[in-house]
C-alpha atoms as one frame of an Amber mdcrd trajectory, in Angstrom:
protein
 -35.630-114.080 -12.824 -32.712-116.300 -13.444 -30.462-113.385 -13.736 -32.018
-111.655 -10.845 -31.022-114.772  -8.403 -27.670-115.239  -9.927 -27.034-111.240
  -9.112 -28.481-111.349  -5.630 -26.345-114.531  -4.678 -23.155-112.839  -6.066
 -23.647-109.579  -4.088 -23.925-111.938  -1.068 -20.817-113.571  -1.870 -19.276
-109.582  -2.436 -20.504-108.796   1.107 -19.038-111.719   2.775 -15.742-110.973
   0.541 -16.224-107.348   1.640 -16.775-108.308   5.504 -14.252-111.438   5.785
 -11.417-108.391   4.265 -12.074-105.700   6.707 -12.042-108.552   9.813  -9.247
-110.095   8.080  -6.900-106.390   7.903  -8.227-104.981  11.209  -7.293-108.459
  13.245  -3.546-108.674  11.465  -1.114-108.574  15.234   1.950-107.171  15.033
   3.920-110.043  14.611   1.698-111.118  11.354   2.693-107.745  10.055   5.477
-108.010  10.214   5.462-111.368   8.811   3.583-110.260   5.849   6.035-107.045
   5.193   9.236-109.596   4.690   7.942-111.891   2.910   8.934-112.367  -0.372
   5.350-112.963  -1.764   4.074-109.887  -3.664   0.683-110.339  -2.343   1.820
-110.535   1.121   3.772-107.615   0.679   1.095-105.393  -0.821  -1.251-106.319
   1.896   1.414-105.056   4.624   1.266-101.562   2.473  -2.231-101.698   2.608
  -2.282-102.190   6.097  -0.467 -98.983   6.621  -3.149 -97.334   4.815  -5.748
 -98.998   6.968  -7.792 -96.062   7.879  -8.458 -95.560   3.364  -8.662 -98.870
   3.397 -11.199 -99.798   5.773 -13.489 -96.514   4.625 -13.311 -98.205   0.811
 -14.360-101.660   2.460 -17.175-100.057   4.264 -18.376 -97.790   1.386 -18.186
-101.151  -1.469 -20.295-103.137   1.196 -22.833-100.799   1.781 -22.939-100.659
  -1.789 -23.227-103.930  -2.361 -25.530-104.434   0.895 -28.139-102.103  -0.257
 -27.993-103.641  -3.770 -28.687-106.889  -2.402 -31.585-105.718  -0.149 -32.918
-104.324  -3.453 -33.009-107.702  -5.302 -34.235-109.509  -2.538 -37.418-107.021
  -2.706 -37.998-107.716  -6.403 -37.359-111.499  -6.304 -40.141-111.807  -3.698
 -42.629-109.147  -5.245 -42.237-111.462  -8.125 -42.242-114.555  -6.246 -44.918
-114.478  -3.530 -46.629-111.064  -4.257 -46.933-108.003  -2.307 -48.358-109.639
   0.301 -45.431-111.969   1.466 -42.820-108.772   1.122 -42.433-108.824   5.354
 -41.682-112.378   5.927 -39.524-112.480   2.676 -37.779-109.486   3.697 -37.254
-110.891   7.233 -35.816-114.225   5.650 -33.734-112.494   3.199 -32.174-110.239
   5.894 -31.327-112.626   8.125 -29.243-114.747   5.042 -27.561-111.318   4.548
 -26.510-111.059   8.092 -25.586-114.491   8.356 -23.713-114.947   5.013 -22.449
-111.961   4.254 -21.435-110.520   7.567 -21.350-113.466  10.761 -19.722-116.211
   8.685 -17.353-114.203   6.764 -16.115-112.223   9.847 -15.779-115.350  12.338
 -13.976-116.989   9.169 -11.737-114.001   8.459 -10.633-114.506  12.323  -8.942
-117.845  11.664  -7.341-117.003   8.364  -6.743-113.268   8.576  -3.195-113.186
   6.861  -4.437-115.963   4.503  -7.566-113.326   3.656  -5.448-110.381   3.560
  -2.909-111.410   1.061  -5.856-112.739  -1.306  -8.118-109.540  -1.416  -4.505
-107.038  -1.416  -4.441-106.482  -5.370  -8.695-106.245  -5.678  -8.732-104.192
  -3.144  -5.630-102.047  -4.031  -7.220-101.292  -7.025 -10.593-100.436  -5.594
  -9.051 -97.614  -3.241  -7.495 -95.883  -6.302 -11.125 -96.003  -7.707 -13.024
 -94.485  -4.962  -9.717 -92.575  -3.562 -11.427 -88.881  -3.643 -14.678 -90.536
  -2.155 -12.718 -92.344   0.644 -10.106 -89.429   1.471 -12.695 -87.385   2.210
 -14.544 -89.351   4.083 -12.346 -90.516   5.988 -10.574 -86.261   7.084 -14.325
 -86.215   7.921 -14.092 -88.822  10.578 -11.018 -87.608  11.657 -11.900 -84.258
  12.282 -15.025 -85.531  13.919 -12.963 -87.959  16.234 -10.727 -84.592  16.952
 -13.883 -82.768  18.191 -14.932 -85.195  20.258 -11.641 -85.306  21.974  -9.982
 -88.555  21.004  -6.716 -89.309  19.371  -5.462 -92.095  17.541  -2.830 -94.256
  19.015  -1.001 -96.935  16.721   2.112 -97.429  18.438   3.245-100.803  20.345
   2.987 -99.963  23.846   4.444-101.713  26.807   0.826-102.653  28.301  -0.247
-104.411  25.021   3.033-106.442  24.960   2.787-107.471  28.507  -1.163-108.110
  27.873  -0.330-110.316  24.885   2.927-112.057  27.093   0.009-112.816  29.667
  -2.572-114.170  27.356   0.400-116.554  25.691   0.972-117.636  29.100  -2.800
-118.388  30.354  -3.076-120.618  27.086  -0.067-122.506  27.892   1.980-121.449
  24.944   4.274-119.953  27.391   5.728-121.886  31.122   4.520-120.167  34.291
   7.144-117.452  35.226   8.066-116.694  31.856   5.938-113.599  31.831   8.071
-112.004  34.818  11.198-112.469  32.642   9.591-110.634  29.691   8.839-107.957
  32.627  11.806-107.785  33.788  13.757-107.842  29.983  11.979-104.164  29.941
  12.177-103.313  33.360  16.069-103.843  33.064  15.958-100.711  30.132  14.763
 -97.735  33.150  16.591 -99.237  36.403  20.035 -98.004  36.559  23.115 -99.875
  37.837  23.049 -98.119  40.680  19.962 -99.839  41.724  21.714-103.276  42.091
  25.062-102.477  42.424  27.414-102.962  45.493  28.254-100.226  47.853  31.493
 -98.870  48.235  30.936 -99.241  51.887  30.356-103.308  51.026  33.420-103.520
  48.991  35.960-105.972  49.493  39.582-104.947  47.671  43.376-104.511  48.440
  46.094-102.371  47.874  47.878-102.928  44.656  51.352-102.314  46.548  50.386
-105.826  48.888  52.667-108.701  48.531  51.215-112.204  46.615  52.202-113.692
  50.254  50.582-110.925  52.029  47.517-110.828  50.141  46.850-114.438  49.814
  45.161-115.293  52.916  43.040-112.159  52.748  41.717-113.137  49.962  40.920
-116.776  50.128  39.268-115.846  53.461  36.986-113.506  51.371  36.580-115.889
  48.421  35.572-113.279  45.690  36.992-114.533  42.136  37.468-110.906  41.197
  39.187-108.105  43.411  39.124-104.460  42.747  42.875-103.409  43.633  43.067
 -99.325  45.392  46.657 -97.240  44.981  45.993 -95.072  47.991  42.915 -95.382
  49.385  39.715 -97.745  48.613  37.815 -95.299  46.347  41.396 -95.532  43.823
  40.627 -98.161  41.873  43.348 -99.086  39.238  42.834-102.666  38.610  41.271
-105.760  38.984  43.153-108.657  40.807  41.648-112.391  39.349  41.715-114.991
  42.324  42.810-117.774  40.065  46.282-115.440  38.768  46.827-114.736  42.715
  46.838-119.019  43.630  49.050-119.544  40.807  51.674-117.116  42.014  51.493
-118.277  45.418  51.422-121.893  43.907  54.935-121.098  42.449  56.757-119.387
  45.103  56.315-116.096  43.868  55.193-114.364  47.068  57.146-111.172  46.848
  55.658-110.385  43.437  53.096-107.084  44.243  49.746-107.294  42.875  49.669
-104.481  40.436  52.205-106.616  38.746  48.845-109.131  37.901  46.194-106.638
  37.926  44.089-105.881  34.807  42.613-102.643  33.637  39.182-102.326  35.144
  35.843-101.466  33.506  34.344 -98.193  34.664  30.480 -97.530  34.707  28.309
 -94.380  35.660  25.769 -94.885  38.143  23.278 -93.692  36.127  24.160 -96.385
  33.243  20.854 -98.322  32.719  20.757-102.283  33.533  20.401-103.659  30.196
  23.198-100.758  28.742  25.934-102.239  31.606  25.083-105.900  30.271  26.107
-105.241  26.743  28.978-102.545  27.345  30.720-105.771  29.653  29.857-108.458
  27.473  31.871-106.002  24.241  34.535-105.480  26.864  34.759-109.320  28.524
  34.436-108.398  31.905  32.546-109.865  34.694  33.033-106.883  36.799  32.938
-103.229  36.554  33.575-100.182  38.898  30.492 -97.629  39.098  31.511 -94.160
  39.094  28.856 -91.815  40.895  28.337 -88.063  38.975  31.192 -86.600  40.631
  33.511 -89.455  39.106  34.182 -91.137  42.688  33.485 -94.604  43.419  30.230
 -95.478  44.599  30.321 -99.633  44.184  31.031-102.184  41.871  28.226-104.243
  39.694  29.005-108.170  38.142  27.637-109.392  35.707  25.607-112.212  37.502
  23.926-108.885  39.395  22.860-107.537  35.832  21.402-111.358  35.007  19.546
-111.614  38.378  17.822-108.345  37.764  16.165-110.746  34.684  15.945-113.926
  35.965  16.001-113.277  39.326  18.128-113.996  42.289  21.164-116.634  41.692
  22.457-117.452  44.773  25.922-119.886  45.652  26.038-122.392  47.945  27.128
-120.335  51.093  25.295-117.069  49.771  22.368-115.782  52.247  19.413-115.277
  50.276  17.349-112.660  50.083  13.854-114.044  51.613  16.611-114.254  54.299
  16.625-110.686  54.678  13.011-110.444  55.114  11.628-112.992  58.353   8.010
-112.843  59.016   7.345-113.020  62.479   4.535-114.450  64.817   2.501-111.454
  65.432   2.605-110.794  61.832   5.257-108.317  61.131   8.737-108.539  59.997
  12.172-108.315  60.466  13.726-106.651  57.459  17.416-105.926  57.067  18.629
-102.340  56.205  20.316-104.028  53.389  17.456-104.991  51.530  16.985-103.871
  47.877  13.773-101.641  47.488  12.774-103.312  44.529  12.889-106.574  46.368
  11.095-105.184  49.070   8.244-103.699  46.236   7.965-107.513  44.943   7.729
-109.005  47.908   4.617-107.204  49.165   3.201-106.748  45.823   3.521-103.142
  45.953   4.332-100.626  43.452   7.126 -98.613  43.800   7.692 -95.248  42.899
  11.982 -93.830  41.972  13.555 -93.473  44.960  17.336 -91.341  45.415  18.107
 -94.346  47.698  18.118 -97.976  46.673  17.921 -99.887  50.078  15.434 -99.980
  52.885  18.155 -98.806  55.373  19.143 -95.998  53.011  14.860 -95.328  53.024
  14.256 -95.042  56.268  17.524 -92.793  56.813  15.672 -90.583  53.919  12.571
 -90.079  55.422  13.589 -89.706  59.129  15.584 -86.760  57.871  18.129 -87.695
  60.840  20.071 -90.550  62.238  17.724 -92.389  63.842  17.998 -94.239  67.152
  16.992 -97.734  68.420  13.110 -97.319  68.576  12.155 -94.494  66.399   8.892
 -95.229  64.474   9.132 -94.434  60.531   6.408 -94.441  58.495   6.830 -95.587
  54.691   4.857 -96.631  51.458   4.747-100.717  53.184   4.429 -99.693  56.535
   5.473 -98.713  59.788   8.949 -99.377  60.568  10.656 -99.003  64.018  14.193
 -99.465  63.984  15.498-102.583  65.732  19.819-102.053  65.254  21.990 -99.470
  64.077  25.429 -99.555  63.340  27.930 -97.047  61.892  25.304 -94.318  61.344
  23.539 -97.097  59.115  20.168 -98.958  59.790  21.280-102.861  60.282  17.765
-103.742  60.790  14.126-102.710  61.331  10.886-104.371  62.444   7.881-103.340
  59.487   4.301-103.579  60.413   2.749-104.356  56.703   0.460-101.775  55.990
  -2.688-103.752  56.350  -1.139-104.813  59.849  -1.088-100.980  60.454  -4.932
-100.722  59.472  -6.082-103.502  62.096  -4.034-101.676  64.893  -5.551 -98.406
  64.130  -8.697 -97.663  66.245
């Protein structure tokens, strides 16, 4: 009987071994795998191959502790036959069961939670070497569940997706491992690799910039009155950009007399970008080149604005405004009766955020450039639009171009309706 206890006690220990291992391997996160598959430790590093095996390696856990399980249920019958008698097999059995469950599957398992890599890297060899002994038994079981999963119509998906990053961002940030707004720059970090420069770029139409034939005296006032650091320099016309004209070069020459010197003799070569370039692409092809301003070429190679870098930066950590710079929420002014005044020269994405909306590519990156979209027309002072956020009735037009437009929110448009 001795040996009969000391058997039945060990296959408990096996299951909870057996249980705390498959926990252990199927909780590993990504960042503990990777962890484990650079370390220099050759447990660690077996357990990260073993991990990529996880779908053999989790049929081998479950097969050994079923073994095991069923052995132990076994023992427990004789050792209470022998024990108690016949007669005391159901409550024995009950008892018994319930020390299974809670020894060799709850503890292990909530254990195995805590210490999963710790777990992992001790059971990698034991368990390598158990696969290659039941690898014909576990293969096959395992294309057996496959093909079974493949009937039923489901497919296995391993790969890191954008969701589970953001979901994992979020949870960091309820526990307080991360500050409050730190999730929207991890959103934005991604969002900044599918929005194109075109989306926060300046128009052509906005640009500020001089002819490269000007005089230093000529150009001086012009361009103190404007203020930019950085001005795009034309040959021609506006949408001929050969160089950039720094501020700071253009003082200095006026500083020292040197009025009659033409800009193109200061101007440097500028950085060209296609519209299409994407956000976080633009960052990194101006921070190789050391410029904090690039021309954006639309498809047919014309001009269509000019991007800085601060614009790229903003589109991550949101808006940076100077001390005389009109902000944005400027742009959008609630009013009374519970609508708002929104300028045509509002970003769409802004416009998205603000109401909490989600919003869906768009060939036009402004409201103004919206509403001008989906009238189909030029519109007048008056004409009612109906978008995605609302109703909008144009308010001011200038140039062919919507200056401004009241927008009855959506759920504003919902309490009007009879």
């Amino acid at each position: 009987m001795v040996w009969i206890y000391i058997t039945f006690f060990a296959l408990i220990f096996l299951s909870a071994v057996f249980s705390a291992s498959e926990t252990a391997f199927t909780s590993l996160s990504p960042v503990q795998v990777f962890r484990l598959s650079s370390s220099k430790n050759p447990s660690k590093r077996l357990a990260h191959k073993l991990h990529q095996q996880v779908d053999l390696l989790i049929t081998t856990i479950l097969i050994c502790n079923n073994l095991v399980n069923i052995s132990a249920t076994v023992f427990s019958t004789v050792i209470i036959i022998e024990t108690y008698g016949e007669s005391a097999l159901t409550v024995g059995t009950a008892v018994l069961t319930l020390i299974i469950i809670l020894f060799g599957e709850v503890v292990p398992k909530q254990a195995a939670i805590s210490y999963n890599e710790a777990i992992a890297s001790l059971v990698a060899f034991p368990l390598n070497l158990l696969m290659k002994v039941f690898y014909p038994v576990t293969w096959t079981i395992s294309r057996l569940g496959d093909l079974f999963v493949f009937f039923l119509g489901g497919r296995r998906t391993r790969e890191i997706s954008l969701e589970s990053i953001l979901m994992m961002v979020r949870a960091a940030e309820q526990r307080g491992l991360l500050f409050v707004g730190q999730d929207r720059i991890v959103k934005n970090v991604f969002r900044s690799q599918t929005i194109t420069v075109k989306s926060v770029m300046t128009h052509r139409t906005l640009m500020f910039s001089l002819n490269q034939n000007l005089k230093v005296g000529e150009a001086i006032s012009r361009a103190m009155e404007e203020g930019y650091s950085r001005i795009p320099l034309y040959k021609s016309h506006p949408e001929e950009i050969t160089g950039i004209l720094f501020l700071k070069d253009l003082i200095q020459k006026h500083l020292k007399g040197e009025n009659q010197l033409p800009l193109m003799r200061l101007m440097k070569p500028p950085l060209f970008i296609p519209e299409s370039r994407k956000v976080n692409l633009a960052f990194w092809d101006m921070q190789a080149k050391n410029q904090s301003l690039a021309i954006v070429l639309d498809e047919y190679g014309g001009v269509a604005g000019l991007v800085t870098r601060e614009d790229l930066l903003e589109e991550i950590f949101g808006e940076m405004y100077d001390e005389d710079e009109i902000a944005h929420d400027q742009f959008i002014q609630k009013r009374e009766d519970g609508s708002y005044l929104v300028s045509g020269i509002t970003p769409l994405a802004f416009l998205a955020d603000y109401f909490k909306m989600p919003m869906e590519a768009e060939r036009v990156t402004t409201f103004g450039g919206l509403l001008l979209q989906l009238a189909g027309k030029v519109p007048v002072e008056g004409d009612e639009i109906p978008t995605v956020f609302g109703k909008a009735i144009i308010q001011e037009m200038g140039r062919h171009r919507v200056v401004s437009a009241v927008l009855i929110p959506i759920t504003e448009v919902t309490k009007l309706s009879p």
